[in-house]
N, C-alpha and C positions, 0 to 999 in steps of 0.2 A: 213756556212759550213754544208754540210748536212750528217748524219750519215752514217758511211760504213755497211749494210745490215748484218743482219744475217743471218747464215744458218741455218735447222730447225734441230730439234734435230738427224731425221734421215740422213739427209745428212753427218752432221758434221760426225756422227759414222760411216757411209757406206761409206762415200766417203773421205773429207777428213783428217781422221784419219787413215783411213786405208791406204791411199795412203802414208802419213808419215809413219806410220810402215812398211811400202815395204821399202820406200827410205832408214829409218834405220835398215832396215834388208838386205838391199844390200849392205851399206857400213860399215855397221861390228856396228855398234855401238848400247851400250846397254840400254841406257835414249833417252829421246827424251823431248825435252823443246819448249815449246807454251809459246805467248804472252798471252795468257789468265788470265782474273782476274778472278782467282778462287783457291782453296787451299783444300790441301788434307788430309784427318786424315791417315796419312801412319802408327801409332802405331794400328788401327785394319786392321783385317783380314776380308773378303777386304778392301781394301782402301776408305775414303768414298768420295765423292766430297763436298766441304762445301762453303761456300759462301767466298767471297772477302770482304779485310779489308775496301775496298771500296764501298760501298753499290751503291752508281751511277753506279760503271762501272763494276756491278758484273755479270758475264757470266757462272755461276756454274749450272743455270737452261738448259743451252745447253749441257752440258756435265755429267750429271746424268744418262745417258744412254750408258757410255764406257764399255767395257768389261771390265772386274777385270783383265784379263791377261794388259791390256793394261793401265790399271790404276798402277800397278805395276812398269809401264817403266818411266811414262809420270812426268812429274816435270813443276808445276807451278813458277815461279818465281814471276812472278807479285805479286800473290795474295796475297800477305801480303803490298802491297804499295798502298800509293794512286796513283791517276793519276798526281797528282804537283810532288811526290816523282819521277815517273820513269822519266817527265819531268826534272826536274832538275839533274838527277843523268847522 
């Protein structure tokens, strides 16, 4: 099986991030939640991007570059799981 590609950091932030905060800016809604393994220190100001409980499938180095308004919305769920954990759940 071969890996699904990443996007580079600029894309992910110009493109598609920003095209999910349109979509959740059209349809009224205030968070917005990504498969993403990565996790957030929301107790500072800005929020910080920090690495996933999963160090294999940590994706935090792509998203270090969101705007803080947009770190504000955004909710990791993953990133406190491994990859067996969201498998199996």
């Amino acid at each position: 099986m071969r890996p699904t590609p990443s996007p580079c950091v600029q894309c992910n932030r110009g493109v598609k991030f920003a095209e999910l905060e349109q979509i959740a800016d059209d349809l009224g809604a205030e968070r917005i939640a990504t498969g993403h393994y990565a996790q957030l220190a929301v107790e500072s100001d800005p929020p910080r991007v920090m690495r996933a409980l999963d160090a294999s499938k940590d994706q935090s180095y792509f998203l270090h570059a969101l705007p803080n308004a947009l770190l504000r919305r955004v909710l990791f769920p993953l990133g406190a799981l491994t990859k067996r954990e969201v498998r199996d759940e």
